[in-house]
C-alpha positions in Angstrom: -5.4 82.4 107.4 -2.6 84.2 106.1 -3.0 87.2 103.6 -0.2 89.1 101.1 1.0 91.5 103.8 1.5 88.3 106.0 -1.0 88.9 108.7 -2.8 86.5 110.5 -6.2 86.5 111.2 -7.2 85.5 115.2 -10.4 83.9 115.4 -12.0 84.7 112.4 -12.8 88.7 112.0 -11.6 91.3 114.1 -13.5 93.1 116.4 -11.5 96.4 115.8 -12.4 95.8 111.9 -8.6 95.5 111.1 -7.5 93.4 108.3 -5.1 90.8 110.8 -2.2 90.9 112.6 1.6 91.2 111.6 3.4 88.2 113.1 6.7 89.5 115.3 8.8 88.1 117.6 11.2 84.4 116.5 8.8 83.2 113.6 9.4 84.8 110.1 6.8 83.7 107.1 7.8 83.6 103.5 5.6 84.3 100.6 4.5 80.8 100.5 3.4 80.7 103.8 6.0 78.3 105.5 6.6 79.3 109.0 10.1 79.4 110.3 11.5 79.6 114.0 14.5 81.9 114.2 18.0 80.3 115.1 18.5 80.1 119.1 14.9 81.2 119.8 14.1 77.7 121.0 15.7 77.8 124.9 16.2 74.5 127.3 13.2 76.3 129.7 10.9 76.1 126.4 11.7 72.1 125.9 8.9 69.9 128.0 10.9 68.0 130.9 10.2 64.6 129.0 10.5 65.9 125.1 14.2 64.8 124.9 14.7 61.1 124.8 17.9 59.0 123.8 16.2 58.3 120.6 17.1 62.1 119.7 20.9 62.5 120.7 23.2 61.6 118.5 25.7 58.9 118.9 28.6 61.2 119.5 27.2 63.5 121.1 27.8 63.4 124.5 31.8 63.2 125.4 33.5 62.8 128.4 33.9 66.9 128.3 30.2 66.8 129.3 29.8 64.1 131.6 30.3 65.4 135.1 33.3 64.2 136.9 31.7 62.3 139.9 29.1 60.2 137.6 31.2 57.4 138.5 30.7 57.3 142.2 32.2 54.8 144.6 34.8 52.4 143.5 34.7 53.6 139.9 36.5 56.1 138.1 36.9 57.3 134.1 39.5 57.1 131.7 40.6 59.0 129.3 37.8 58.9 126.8 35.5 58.8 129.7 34.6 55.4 129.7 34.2 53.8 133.6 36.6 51.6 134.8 37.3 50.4 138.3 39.1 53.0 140.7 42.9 51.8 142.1 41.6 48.9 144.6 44.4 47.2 147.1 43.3 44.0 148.6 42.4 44.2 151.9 42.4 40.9 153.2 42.5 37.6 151.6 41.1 34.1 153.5 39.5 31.0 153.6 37.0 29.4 156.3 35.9 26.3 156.9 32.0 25.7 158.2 32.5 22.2 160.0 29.1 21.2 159.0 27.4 24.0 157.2 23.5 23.1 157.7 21.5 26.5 156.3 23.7 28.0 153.3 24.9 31.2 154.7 28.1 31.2 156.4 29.4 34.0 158.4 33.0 34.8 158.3 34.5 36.9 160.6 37.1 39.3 158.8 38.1 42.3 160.9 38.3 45.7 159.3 36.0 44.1 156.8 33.7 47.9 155.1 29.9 47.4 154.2 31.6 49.3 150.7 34.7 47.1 149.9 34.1 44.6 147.0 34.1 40.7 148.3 35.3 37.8 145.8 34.4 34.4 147.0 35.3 31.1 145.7 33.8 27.8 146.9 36.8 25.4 147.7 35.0 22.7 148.7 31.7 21.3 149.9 29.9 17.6 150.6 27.2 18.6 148.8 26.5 20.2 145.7 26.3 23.3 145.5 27.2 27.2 144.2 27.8 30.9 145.9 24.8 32.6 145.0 26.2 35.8 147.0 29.0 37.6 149.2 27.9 40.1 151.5 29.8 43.0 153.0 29.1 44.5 156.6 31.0 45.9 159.6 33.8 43.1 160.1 31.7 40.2 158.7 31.2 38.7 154.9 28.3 36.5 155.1 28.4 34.2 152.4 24.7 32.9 151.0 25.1 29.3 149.4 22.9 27.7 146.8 21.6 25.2 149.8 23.5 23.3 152.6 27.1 22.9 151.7 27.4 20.2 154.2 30.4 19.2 156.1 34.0 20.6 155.1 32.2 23.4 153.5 35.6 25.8 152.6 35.0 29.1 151.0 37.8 31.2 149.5 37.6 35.2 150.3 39.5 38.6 148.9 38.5 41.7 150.1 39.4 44.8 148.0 39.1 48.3 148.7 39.0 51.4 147.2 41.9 53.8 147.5 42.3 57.3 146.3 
């Protein structure tokens, strides 16, 4: 309850008989009784961890100014207007294999100097069978290739390796 003077009553009456208290601090009342929170009172430390969503920030409000330079991580980097884009690459190595009579789908190709974090493109030349690359796998001086089933015999599989430089 709010009275002409602008105190507030706690709780119903006061226990030391006076008539309220005058509110202080970052919230001013006007005559009308519409509470307002002063300018810059509100900090980050007063904002609940999960109170901010994207629903609240503007479009344009986050620019490459406050997105931290390392965001891209590992073979990316930003341009300009901060946008990601992929960092210099060089190719590493370039091949193709042939798995006489590939029987299981996955066919391992040795490529020496071949990084678990280079980026591998593979292309399916040519197979008996039908079928597609469903995935190209990095490691330690082997890609291993996963197939869509047997590729049969011929099987030939096309392979660039390209690496991040600085």
């Amino acid at each position: 309850m709010i009275d002409r003077l602008r105190r507030f009553l706690i709780g119903g009456a006061q226990a030391d008989g006076s008539d309220g208290l005058a509110l202080s601090g970052d919230i001013t009342v006007n005559s009308s009784g519409v509470a307002t929170i002063a300018n810059d009172a509100v900090t980050t430390a007063k904002i609940a961890a999960d109170a901010v969503t994207a629903a609240e920030i503007a479009d344009d409000a986050v620019t490459r100014d406050q997105v931290h330079a390392n965001v891209a991580g590992t073979g990316l980097a930003q341009h300009a207007d901060g946008s990601l884009k992929l960092a210099t690459a060089r190719i590493f190595a370039i091949g193709t294999t042939e798995a006489a009579n590939d029987a299981t789908g996955t066919i391992a190709i040795t490529a020496t100097g071949v990084l678990a974090t280079d980026v591998v493109v593979v292309t399916l030349r040519a197979s008996t069978n039908v079928v597609y690359v469903l995935k190209a796998v990095p490691t330690p001086d082997t890609i291993t290739v996963t197939l869509s089933g047997a590729g049969g015999a011929g099987t030939q599989v096309d392979y660039v390796v390209l690496r991040a430089v600085a």
